[in-house]
C-alpha positions in Angstrom: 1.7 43.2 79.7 -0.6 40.5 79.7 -0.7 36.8 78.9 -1.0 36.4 75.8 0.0 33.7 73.4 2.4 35.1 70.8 0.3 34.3 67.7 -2.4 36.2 69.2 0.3 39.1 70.4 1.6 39.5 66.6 -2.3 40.0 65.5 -2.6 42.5 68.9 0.3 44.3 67.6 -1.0 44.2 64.0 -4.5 46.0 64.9 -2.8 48.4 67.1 -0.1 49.3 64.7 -3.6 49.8 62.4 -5.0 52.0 65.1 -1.5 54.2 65.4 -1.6 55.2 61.6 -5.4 55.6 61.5 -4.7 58.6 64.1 -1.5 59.7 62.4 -3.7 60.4 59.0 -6.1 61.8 60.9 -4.2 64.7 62.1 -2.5 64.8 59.0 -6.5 65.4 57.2 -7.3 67.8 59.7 -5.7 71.0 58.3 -7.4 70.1 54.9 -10.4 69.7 56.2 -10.6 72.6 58.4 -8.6 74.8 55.5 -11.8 77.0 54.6 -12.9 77.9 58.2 -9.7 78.3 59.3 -8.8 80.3 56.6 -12.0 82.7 57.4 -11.1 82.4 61.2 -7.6 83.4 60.6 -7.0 85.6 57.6 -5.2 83.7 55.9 -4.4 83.6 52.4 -3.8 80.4 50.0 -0.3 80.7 50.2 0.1 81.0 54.0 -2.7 77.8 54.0 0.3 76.2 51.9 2.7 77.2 54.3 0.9 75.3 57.0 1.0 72.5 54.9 4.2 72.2 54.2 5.6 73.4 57.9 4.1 69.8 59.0 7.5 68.5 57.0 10.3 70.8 58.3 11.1 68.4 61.4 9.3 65.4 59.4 12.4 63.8 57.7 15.2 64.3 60.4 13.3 63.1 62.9 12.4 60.1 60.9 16.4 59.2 60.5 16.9 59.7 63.9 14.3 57.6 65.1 15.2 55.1 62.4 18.7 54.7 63.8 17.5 55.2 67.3 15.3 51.7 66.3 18.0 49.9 65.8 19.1 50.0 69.9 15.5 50.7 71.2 12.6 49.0 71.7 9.8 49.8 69.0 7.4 49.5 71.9 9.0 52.8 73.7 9.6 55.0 70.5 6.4 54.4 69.2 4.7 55.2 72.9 6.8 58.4 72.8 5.3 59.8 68.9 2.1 59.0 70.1 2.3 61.3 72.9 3.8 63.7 71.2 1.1 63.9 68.3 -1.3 64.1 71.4 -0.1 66.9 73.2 0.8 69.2 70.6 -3.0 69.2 69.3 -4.3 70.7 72.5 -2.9 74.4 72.1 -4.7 74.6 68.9 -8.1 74.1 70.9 -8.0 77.2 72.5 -7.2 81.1 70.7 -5.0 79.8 67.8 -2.5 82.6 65.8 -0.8 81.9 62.5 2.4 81.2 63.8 0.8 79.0 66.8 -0.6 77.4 63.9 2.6 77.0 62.3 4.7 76.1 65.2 1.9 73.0 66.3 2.3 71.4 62.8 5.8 71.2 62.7 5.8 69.7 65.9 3.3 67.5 64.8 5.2 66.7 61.9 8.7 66.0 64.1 6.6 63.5 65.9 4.9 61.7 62.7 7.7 61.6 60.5 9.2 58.0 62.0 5.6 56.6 62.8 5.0 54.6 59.4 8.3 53.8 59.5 8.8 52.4 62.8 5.0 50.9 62.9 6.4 48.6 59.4 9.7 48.0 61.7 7.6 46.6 64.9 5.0 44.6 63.0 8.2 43.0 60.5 9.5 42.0 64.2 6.5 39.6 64.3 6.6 37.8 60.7 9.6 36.8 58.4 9.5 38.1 55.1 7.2 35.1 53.5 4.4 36.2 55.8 4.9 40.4 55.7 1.8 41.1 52.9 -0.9 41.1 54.3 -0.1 42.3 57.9 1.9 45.0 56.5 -1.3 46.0 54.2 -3.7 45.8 57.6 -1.6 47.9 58.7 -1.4 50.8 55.6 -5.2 50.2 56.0 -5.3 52.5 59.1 -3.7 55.4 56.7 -7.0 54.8 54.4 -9.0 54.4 57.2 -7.9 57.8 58.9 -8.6 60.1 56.2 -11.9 57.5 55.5 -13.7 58.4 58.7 -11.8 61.7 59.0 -14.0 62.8 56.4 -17.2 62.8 57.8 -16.7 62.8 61.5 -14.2 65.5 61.7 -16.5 67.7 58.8 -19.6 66.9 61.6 -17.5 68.6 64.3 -16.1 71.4 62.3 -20.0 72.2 60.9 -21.5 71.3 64.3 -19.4 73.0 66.6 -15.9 74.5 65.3 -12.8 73.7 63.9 -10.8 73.7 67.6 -12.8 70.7 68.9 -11.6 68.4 66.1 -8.2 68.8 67.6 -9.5 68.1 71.0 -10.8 64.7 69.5 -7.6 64.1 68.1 -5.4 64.9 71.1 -7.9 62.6 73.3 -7.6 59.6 70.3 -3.4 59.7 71.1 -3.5 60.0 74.5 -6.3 56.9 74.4 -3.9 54.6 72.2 -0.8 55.3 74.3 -2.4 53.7 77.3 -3.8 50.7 75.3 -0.4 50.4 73.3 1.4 50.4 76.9 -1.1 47.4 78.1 -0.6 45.3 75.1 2.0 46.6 72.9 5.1 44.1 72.6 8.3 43.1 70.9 8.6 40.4 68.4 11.2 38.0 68.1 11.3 37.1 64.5 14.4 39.7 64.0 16.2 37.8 66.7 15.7 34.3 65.5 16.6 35.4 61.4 19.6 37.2 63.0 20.7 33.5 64.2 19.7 31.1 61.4 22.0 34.3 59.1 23.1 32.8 56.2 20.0 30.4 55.5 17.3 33.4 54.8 17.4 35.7 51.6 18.5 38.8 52.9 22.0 38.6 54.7 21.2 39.7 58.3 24.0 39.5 60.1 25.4 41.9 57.6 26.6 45.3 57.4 26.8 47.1 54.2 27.8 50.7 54.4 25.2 53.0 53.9 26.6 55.4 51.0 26.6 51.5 49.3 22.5 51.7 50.4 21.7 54.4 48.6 23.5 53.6 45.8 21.6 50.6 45.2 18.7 50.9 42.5 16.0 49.2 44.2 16.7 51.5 47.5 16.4 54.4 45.2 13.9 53.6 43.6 12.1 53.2 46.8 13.0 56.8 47.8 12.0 58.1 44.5 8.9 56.8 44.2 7.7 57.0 47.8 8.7 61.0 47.2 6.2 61.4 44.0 3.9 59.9 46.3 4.0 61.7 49.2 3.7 64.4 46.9 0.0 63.2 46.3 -0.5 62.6 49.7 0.5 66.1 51.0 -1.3 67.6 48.1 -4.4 65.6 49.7 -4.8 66.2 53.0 -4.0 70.3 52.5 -5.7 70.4 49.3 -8.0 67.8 48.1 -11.2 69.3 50.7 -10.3 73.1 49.3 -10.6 71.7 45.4 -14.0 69.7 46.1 -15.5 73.0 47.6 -13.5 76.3 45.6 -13.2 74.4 42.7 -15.9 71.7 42.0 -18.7 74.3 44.2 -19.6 71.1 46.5 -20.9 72.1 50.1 -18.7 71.4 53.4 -20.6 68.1 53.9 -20.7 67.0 50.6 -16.7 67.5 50.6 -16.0 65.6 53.6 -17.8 62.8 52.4 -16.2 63.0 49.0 -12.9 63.6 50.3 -13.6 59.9 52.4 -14.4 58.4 49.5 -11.3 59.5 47.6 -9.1 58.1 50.3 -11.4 54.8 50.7 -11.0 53.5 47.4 -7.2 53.1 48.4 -8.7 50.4 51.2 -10.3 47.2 48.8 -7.1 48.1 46.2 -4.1 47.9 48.5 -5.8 44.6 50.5 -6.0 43.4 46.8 -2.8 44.2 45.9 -1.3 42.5 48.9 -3.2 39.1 48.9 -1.9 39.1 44.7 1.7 40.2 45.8 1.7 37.4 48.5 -0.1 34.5 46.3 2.5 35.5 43.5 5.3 35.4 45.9 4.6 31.9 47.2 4.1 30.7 42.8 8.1 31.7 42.4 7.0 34.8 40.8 10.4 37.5 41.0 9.8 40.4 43.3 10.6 42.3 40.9 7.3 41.8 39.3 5.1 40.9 42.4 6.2 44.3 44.1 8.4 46.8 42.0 6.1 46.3 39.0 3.1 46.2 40.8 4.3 49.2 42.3 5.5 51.2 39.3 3.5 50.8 36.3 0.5 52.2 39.2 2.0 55.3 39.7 2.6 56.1 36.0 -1.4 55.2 35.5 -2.1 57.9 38.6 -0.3 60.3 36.9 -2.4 59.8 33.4 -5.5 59.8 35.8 -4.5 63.0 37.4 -4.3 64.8 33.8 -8.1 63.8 33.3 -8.8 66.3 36.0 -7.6 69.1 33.7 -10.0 68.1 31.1 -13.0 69.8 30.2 -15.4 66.6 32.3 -17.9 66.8 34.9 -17.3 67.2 38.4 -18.1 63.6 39.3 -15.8 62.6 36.4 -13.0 64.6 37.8 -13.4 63.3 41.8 -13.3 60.0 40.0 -9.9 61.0 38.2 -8.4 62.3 41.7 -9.4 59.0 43.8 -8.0 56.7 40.9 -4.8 59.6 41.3 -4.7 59.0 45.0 -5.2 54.9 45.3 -2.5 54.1 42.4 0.1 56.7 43.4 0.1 55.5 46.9 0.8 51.3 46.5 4.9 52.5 46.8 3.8 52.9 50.9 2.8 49.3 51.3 5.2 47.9 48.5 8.5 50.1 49.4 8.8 48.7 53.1 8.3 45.4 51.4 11.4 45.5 49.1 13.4 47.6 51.9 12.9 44.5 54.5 13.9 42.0 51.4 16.7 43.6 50.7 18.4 45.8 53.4 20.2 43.9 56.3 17.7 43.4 59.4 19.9 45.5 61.5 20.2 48.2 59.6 16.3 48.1 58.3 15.0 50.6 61.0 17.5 53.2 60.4 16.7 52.6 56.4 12.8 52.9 56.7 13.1 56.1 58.4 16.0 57.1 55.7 13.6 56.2 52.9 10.9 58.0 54.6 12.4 60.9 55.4 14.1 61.6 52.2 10.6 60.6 50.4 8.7 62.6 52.6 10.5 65.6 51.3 8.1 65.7 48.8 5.8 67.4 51.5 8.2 70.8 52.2 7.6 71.7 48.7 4.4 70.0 47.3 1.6 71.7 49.2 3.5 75.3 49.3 3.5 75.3 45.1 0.3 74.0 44.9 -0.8 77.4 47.4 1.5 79.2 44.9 -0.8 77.9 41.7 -3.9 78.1 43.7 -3.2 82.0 44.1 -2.7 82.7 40.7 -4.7 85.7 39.3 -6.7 83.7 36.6 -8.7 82.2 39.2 -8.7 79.2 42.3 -9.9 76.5 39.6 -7.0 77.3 37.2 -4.5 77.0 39.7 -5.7 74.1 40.6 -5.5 72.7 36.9 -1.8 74.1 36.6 -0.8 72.3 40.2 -2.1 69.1 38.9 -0.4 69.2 35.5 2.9 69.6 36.8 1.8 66.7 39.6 0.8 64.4 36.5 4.4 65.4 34.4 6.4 64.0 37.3 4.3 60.8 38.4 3.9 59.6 35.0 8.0 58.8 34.3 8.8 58.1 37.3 6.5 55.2 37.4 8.3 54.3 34.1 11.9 54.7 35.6 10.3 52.7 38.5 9.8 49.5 36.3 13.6 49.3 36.0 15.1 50.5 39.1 12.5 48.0 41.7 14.5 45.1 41.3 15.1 43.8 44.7 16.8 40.0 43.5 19.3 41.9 41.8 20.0 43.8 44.6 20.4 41.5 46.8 22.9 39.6 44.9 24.8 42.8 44.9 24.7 43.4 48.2 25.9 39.6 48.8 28.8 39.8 46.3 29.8 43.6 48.0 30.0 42.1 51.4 31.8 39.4 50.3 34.5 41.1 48.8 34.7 43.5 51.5 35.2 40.6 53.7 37.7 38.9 51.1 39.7 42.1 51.0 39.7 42.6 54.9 41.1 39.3 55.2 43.7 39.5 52.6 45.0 42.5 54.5 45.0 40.9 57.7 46.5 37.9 56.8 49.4 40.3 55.3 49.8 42.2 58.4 50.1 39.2 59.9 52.9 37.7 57.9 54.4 41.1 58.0 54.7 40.5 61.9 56.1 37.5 61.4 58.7 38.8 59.2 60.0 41.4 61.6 
């Protein structure tokens, strides 16, 4: 590692945390990308694309607990070193003579290794900023999700036209094993977890804490979280298996037209989210609650994605409608820069790894079943366009109340005062039965 002060460390870590999930969305926008010549190539049929889609999330939620709990004793630096490895070596079988269930097999490995990476990228940057100062890195970082699928777009299109398909997951294998290298040069581990964890009792959150977990997830803020990070993974899977396929069998766009389109779907989520945190932050430091600088600014959003997503069932032009899905995709996806937000506010700091990946993984369930029933619609004998209008009805009739429920459950004061008055009667009752057993002792 090299000498470097630690303000200019936690800005290192920042842009290379940027980097990590800017590769991680661009293997996840691959397959959609890809989907029609691979399709051809393969033989495959809408619902066995939808299979791939969805195989990416069989591993992707237990390995995101058990890397979230595995954070809590490990070093960020070597878990996250590890995914990104992973996610490059599992791309290169797919470069050569590829079969359906090589196909298959890859993406679930690929998804075993992605499913803790936004998690644990949120955990390591949080290790360089208190909870004051988390807005704006945390949104640099999202940004490399946006940024992924942005340039994924056209430069993985320009490989897939220009050459094939199987060198865009050379290019991606070569990106992971290229940021491994620079994340072992400069990658570090913050101290701001350490120092909290000794001041205890002075910060917001209770640190030195431990609240049992089944008391975590009973907790309305925490569930909200995990509710409304699943309706928008939901969007998200959709996306990346889907999104390319609707712009080209749907709306009749060329190849190149749909990888640009598909960019700029995904890029409008880039000036919003930066937005949204530089508001969320400036609110935050006015005494506004968090309950309205983050859970409402995160629930009344997806409720508006789902109304949005309903306009592309309408009888409107195809501009009109790629409008409707980027509006879809910016608003339903705020819950992956606000969610982490709330978690780290409220959730002891050392239990907040483990409860990222919890929250991820149990969100990110949304991606078993989300891409396989859209394949399901998409197959349906009245044609590829009206399956795709029956796929994004039933998207739109779930986004649009749990936004609503959203505005009620995101309330992450209240929960911490909960939390505060559950571990202080636990603690009350613990020593009210020790100082029985003690006078019991006594006694005899």
């Amino acid at each position: 590692m090299f000498p470097i002060s630690p303000r200019w460390r936690a800005w290192i870590v920042v842009a290379l945390m940027f980097l990590f999930m800017l590769i991680n969305f661009a293997d996840k926008a691959v397959i959609g990308l890809a989907a029609v010549p691979m399709m051809h190539d393969l033989g495959l049929t809408p619902q066995q694309l939808g299979l791939v889609g969805s195989s990416f999330f069989l591993l992707f939620s237990t390995a995101g607990v058990l890397f979230g709990f595995a954070a809590n004793r490990i070093k960020a630096k070597w878990l996250l070193a590890v995914l990104a490895l992973a996610w490059a070596l599992v791309q290169f079988p797919l470069v050569g003579t590829v079969s359906f269930p090589l196909l298959i097999l890859c993406r679930i490995l690929l998804g075993a290794g992605e499913g803790p990476a936004y998690p644990l990228a949120i955990h390591a940057t949080y290790k360089w900023f208190d909870n004051s100062k988390r807005s704006i890195p945390s949104a640099i970082v999202l940004q490399g999700a946006n940024t992924g699928m942005l340039l994924a777009g056209p430069c993985l299109t320009y490989l897939i036209i220009h050459y094939d398909w199987h060198r865009a997951f050379l290019v991606l294998g070569i990106a992971g094993c290229v940021w491994t290298v620079l994340w072992l040069l400069l990658g570090a581990e913050g101290t701001v977890d350490e120092t909290a964890d000794a001041a205890a009792a002075q910060t917001a959150q209770p640190p030195g804490q431990h609240i049992p977990y089944r008391r975590l997830i009973a907790d309305p803020t925490l569930a909200g979280c995990i509710l409304l990070t699943f309706v928008g993974y939901s969007v998200l899977s959709v996306g990346f298996t889907w999104f390319p396929a609707y712009l080209r069998l749907a709306l009749g766009y060329p190849a190149a037209d749909a990888g640009w389109l598909f960019s700029l779907i995904v890029s409008a989520g880039i000036p919003v989210t930066l937005a949204a945190s530089f508001l969320s932050q400036w609110l935050g430091g006015r005494g506004v609650s968090s309950r309205l600088s983050r859970g409402v600014m995160t629930s009344v959003p997806v409720a508006l994605a789902g109304l949005a997503l309903f306009g592309t069932t309408l009888a409107l032009s195809p501009a009109l409608k790629v409008l409707c899905l980027s509006a879809t995709n910016v608003l339903s996806q705020l819950i992956f820069f606000f969610g982490p937000l709330m978690i780290g506010e409220v959730t002891p700091i050392r239990q907040r790894a483990a409860w990222l990946g919890i929250n991820a993984s149990l969100g990110t369930l949304a991606g078993l079943i989300a891409p396989a029933l859209m394949g399901h619609f998409v197959s349906d004998t009245q044609g590829i366009a009206e399956g795709f209008r029956h796929g994004f009805t039933v998207l739109g009739c779930i986004l649009v109340p749990c936004g609503v429920l959203g505005i009620w459950l995101l309330d992450p004061e209240r929960s911490v005062r909960a939390l505060q008055h559950f571990h202080a009667r636990a603690g009350s009752i613990r020593n009210d039965v020790a100082t029985r057993s003690s006078a019991s002792e006594e006694a005899a």
